[in-house]
VMD Tcl script that draws the C-alpha trace (Angstrom):
set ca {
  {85.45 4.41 -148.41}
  {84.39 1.14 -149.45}
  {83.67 -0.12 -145.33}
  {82.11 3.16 -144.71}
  {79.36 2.73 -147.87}
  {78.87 -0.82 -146.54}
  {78.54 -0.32 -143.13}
  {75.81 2.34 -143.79}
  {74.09 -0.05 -146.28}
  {74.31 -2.62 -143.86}
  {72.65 -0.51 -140.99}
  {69.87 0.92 -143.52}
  {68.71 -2.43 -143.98}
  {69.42 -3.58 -140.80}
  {71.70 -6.62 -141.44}
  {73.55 -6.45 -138.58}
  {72.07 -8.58 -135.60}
  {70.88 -6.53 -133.01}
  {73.41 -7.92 -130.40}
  {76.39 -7.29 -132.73}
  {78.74 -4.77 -131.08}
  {82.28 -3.62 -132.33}
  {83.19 -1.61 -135.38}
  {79.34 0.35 -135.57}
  {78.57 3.66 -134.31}
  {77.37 3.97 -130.84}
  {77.77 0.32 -130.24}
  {81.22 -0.04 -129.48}
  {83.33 -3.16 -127.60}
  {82.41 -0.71 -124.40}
  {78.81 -0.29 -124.91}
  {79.06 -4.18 -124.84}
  {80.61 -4.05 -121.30}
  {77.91 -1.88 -119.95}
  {75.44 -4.28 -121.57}
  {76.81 -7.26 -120.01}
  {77.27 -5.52 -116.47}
  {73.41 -3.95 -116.29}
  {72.32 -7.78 -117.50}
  {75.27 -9.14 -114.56}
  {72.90 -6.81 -112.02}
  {69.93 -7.55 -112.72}
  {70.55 -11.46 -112.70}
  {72.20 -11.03 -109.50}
  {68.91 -8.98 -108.17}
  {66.93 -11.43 -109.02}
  {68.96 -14.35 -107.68}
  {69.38 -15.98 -111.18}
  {72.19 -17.37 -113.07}
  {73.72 -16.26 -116.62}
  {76.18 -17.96 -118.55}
  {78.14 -15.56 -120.90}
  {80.21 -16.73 -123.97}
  {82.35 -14.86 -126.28}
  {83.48 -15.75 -129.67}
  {86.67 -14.78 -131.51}
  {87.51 -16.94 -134.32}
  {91.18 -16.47 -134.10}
  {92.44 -16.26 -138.77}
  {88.61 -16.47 -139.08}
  {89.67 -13.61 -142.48}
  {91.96 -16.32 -143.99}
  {89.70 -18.81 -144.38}
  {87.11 -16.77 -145.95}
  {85.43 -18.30 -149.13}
  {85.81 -15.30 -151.41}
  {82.60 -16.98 -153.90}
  {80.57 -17.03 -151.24}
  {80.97 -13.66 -149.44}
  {80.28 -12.23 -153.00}
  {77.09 -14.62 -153.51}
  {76.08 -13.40 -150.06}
  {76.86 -9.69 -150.79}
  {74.30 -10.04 -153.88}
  {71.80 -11.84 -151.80}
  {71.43 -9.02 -149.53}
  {71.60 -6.28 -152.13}
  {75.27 -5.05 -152.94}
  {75.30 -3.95 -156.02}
  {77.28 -6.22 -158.82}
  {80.27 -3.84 -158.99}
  {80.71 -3.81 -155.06}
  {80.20 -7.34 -154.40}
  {83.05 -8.02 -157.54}
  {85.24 -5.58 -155.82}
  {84.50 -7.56 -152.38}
  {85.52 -10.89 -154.17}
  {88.65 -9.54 -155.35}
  {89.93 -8.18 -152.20}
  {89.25 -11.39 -150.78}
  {91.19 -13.38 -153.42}
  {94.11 -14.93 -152.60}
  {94.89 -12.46 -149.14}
  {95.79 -13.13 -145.22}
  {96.32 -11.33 -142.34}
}
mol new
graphics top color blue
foreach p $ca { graphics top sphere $p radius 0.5 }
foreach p [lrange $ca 0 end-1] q [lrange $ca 1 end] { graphics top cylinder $p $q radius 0.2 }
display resetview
C-alpha cells in the first residue's frame, strides 16, 4: 500500500527522471530495451556512435542513510507521518 501511494505521488509530481524505467507503469525493464534498440537504429542509420552504460549498485538498500531518505521524503512533499514511517523501515534493515 505504502509503494503504491508513493509511486503515484511520485508520478503526480513528476519526480521520477524521465529516463527512469523499471518498477512504473508502462515503463517497464522492456520498454527500456525497445528504447535502447530504436536509439541502436537510428545511430547506426546515421553512421554514428553511442556508448551505453548501465548502473546497478549491487547492496545499494543496505547502505541507505535512513535520516536522509526521510529529510529527502519531506523535501519533496511526503507528508510527516509517511516520511517517519519511511525512516523506520529503513532503520536498522538489509537485504
Amino acid at each position: 500500500m505504502i509503494c503504491r501511494r508513493l509511486t503515484d505521488f511520485f508520478l503526480k509530481e513528476n519526480i521520477f527522471h524521465p529516463h527512469h524505467f523499471g518498477f512504473l507503469p508502462f515503463k517497464s525493464c522492456e520498454s527500456l530495451q525497445v528504447v535502447f534498440f530504436n536509439t541502436l537504429l537510428k545511430a547506426r542509420n546515421n553512421k554514428e556512435y553511442i556508448i551505453p552504460a548501465s548502473l546497478d549498485i549491487s547492496s545499494a538498500y543496505d547502505s541507505v542513510w535512513p535520516d536522509g531518505v526521510a529529510y529527502k521524503a519531506l523535501q519533496i512533499g511526503v507528508s510527516g507521518h509517511t516520511a517517519r514511517w519511511i525512516h523506520e523501515f529503513l532503520t536498522n534493515r538489509t537485504l
